[in-house]
C-alpha positions in Angstrom: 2.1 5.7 -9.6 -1.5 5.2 -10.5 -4.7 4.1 -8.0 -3.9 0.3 -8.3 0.0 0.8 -7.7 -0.9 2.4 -4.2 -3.7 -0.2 -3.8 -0.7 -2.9 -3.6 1.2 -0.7 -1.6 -0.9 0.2 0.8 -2.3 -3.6 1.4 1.7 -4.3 1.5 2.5 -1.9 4.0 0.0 -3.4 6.4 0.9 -7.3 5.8 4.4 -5.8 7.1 4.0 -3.7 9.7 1.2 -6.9 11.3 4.5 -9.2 10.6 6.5 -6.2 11.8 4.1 -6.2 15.4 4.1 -10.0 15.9 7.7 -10.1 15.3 8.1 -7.5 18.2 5.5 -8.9 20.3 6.8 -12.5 20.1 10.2 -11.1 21.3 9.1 -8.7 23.8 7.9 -11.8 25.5 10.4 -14.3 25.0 12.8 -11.8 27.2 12.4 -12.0 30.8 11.1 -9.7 33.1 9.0 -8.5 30.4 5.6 -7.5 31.7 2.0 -6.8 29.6 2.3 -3.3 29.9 5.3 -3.2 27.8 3.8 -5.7 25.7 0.8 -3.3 24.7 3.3 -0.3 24.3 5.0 -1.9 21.5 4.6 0.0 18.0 3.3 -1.2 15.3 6.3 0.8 13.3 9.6 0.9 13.2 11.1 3.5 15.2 13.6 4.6 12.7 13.8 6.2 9.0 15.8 3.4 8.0 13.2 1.1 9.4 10.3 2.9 7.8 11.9 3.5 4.4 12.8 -0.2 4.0 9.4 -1.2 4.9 8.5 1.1 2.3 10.8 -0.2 -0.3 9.6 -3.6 0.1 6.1 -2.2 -0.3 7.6 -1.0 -3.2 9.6 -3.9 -5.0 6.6 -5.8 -3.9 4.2 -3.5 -6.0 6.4 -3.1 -9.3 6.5 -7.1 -9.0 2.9 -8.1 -8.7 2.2 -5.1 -11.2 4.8 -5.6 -14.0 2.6 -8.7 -16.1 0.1 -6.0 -16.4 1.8 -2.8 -16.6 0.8 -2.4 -20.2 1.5 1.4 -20.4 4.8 1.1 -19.6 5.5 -2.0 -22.2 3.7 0.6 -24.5 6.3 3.3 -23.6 9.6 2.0 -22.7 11.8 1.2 -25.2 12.9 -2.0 -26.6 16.3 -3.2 -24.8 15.0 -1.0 -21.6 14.5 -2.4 -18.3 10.1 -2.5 -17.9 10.1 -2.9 -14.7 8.6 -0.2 -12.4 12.2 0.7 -10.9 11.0 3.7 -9.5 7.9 2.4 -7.5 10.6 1.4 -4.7 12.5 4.6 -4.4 8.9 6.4 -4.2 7.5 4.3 -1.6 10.7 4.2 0.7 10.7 8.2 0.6 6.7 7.9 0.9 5.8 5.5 3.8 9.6 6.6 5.4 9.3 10.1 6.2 5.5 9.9 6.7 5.9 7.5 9.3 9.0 9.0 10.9 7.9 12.2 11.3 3.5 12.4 10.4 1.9 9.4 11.8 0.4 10.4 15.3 -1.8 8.7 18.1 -5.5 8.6 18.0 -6.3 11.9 18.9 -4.9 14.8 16.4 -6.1 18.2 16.8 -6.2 21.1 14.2 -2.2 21.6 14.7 -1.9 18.1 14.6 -3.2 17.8 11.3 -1.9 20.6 9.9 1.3 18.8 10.4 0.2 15.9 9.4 -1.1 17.2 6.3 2.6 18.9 6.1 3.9 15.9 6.7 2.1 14.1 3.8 2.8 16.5 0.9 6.5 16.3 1.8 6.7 12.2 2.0 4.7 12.5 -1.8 6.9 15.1 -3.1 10.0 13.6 -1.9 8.7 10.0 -3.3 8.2 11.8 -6.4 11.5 13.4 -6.6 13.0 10.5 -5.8 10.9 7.9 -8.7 11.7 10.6 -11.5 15.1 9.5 -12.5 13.8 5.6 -12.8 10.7 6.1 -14.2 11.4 6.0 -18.3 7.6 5.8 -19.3 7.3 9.0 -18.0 10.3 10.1 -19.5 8.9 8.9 -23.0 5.2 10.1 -22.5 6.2 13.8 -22.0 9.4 14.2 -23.7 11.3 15.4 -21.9 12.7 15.3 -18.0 11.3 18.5 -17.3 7.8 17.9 -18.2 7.4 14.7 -16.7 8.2 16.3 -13.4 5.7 18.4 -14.0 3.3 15.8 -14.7 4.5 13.9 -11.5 4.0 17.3 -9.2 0.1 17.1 -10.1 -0.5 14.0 -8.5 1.4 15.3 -4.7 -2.5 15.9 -4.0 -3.6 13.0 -4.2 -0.5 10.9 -2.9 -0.7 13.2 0.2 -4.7 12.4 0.4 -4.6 8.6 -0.1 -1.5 8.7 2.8 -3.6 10.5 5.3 -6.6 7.9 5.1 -4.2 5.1 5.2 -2.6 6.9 7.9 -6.3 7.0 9.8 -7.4 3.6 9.1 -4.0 2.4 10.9 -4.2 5.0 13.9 -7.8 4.7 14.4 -8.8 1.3 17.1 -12.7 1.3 15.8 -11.2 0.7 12.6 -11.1 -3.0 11.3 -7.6 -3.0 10.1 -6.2 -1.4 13.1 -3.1 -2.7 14.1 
């Protein structure tokens, strides 16, 4: 994963979870006995895992897709009669965006334990979207050499995964934002 990968992801993410929200809304009201209250309450995210991680593997396939024509390092690294595609975008961003915002996305107001979790919360969805992209990813795999090494190479970008997940996070959770959901 490199900056413009979680670029894609990230603007992604958002087109689905607003589709995700009007979706809900629209169907919150077309029940009866539905008042606004209960409209407002609605979340902008899925309340599951499964929900999360498969808005997270769309992020995904929608990432390695718009990405492949120009994905020149891995056409520069992958073997001839090997698949170029970024297969390993999708399982990263399912594990990324699905156990952040499962278990590490809060409300508005986060104290110091709060984001101490959060920040927790964060390392874990970016290690676990790294363990989970290492078996697809064969650039990596020719770049270092060997399986070992590449994970190693993976492990030093957790920091910043972690980082760029808790701004998205903020921009989303924050109302004086502008992309506020």
């Amino acid at each position: 994963m490199f900056c413009l990968d979680y670029a894609v992801a990230f603007a992604t993410h958002y087109a689905l979870l607003r589709a995700h929200r009007e979706y809900s809304l629209r169907t919150a009201e077309d029940e009866e006995g539905c008042d606004a209250d209960a409209v407002k309450r609605i979340s902008i995210l899925p309340s599951s895992f499964a929900g999360n991680s498969a808005l997270g593997a769309l992020a995904g396939t929608a990432t390695a897709a718009a990405l492949y024509p120009i994905d020149y390092v891995r056409m520069a690294t992958v073997k001839n009669g090997c698949s170029r595609f970024a297969l390993g975008v999708v399982p990263y961003m399912a594990c990324y965006f699905g156990v952040f915002f499962t278990w590490g996305s809060a409300t508005d107001s986060c104290d110091a334990n709060c984001w101490r979790r959060k920040i927790a919360v964060a390392t874990a969805s970016t290690l676990a979207g790294t363990a989970a992209e290492l078996p697809f990813d064969l650039s990596k795999h020719s770049m270092s050499g060997s399986v070992r090494l590449a994970g190693l190479t993976a492990a030093l970008r957790i920091p910043l995964g972690a980082m760029l997940l808790l701004a998205y996070d903020h921009i989303l959770t924050h109302p004086h934002s502008r992309l506020a959901i």
